[in-house]
C-alpha positions as CSV (number, residue, x, y, z in Angstrom):
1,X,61.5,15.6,1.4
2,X,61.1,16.6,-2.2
3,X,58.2,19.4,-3.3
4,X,56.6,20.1,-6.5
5,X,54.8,23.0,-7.3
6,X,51.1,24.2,-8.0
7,X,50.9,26.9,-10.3
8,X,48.3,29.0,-11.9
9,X,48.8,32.7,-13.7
10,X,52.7,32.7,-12.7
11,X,51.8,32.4,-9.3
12,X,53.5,29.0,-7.9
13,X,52.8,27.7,-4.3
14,X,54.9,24.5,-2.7
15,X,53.7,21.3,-1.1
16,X,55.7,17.8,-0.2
17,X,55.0,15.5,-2.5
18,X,53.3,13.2,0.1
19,X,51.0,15.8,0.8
20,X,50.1,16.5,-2.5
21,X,48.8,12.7,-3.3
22,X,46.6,13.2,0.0
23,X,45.5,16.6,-1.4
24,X,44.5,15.1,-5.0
25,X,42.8,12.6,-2.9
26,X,40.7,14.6,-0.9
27,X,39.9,16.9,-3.5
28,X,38.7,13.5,-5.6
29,X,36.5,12.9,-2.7
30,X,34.7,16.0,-2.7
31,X,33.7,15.6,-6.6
32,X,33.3,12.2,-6.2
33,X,30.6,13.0,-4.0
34,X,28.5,15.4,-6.8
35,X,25.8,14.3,-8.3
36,X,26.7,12.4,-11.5
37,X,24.0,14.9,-13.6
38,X,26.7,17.8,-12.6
39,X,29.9,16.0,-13.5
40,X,29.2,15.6,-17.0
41,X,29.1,19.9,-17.5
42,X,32.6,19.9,-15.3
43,X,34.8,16.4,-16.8
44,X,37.3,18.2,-17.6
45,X,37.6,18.3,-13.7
46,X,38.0,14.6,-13.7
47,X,39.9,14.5,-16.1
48,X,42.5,17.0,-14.6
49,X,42.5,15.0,-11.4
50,X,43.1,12.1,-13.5
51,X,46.7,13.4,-15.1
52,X,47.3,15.0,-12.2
53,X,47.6,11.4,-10.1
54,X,49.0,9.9,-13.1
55,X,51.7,12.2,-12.8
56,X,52.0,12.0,-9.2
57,X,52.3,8.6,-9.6
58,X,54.8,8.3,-12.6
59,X,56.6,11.5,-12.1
60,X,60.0,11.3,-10.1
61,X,59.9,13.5,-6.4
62,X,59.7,16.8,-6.7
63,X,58.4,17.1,-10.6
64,X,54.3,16.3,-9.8
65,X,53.7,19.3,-10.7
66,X,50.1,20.7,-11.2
67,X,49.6,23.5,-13.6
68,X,46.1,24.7,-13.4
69,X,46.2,27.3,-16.0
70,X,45.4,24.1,-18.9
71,X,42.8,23.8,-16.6
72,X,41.0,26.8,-15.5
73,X,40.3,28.3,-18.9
74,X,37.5,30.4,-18.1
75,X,36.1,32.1,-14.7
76,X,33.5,29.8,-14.4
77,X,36.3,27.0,-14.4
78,X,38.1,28.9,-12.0
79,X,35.2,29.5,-9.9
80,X,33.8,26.2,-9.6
81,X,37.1,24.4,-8.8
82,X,37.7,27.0,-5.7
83,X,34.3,25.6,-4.5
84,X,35.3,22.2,-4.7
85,X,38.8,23.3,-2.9
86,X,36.7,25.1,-0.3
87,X,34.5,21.7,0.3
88,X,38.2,20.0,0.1
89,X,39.7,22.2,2.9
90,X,36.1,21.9,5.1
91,X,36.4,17.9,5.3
92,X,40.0,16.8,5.0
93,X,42.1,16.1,7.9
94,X,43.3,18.5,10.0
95,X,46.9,17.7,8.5
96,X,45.9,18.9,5.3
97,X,43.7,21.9,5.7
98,X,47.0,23.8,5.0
99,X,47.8,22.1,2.2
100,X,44.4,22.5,0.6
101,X,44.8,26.1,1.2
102,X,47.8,26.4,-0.7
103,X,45.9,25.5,-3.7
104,X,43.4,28.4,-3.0
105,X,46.3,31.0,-2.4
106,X,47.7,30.0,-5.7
107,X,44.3,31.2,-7.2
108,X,43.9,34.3,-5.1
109,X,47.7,36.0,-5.2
């Protein structure tokens, strides 16, 4: 089964593709569930979930990559999305608590 990669400051972490749609789903679940008054500070959240789907979706296996670094710009960027990943990992399926972690170790390392 193909893998892309998630990658922030040089550090790169693995995950099957199929994984990595559920992953971007969860995550989208947890901000989906913030009040709407929050979002608008953090869109570029929602808009980096948005190219990231569209490139899991249009991408060929094992190129949906997600590069965070366009992403998390600042600390306060970086900060807030761990919290959102931290939520993520908390209420996703079992299955995926692993997966959700890999996107915090590629933040931490």
């Amino acid at each position: 089964m193909a893998q892309s990669a998630i990658r922030y400051a040089k550090q790169t972490r693995y995950i099957q593709d199929a994984q990595l749609g559920r992953g971007i789903h969860c995550i989208f679940k947890v901000v989906d569930g913030i009040r709407s008054v929050e979002l608008i500070e953090y869109e570029w959240l929602l808009n980096a979930l948005n190219e990231w789907w569209s490139d899991f979706e249009d991408m060929p296996p094992g190129l949906k990559d997600i590069e965070l670094d366009k992403w998390l710009t600042d600390v306060n960027r970086k900060d807030y999305f761990y919290s959102i990943l931290i939520k993520a990992r908390e209420k996703c399926d079992e299955s995926l608590k692993e997966e959700i972690s890999k996107f915090i170790e590629v933040l931490h390392n």
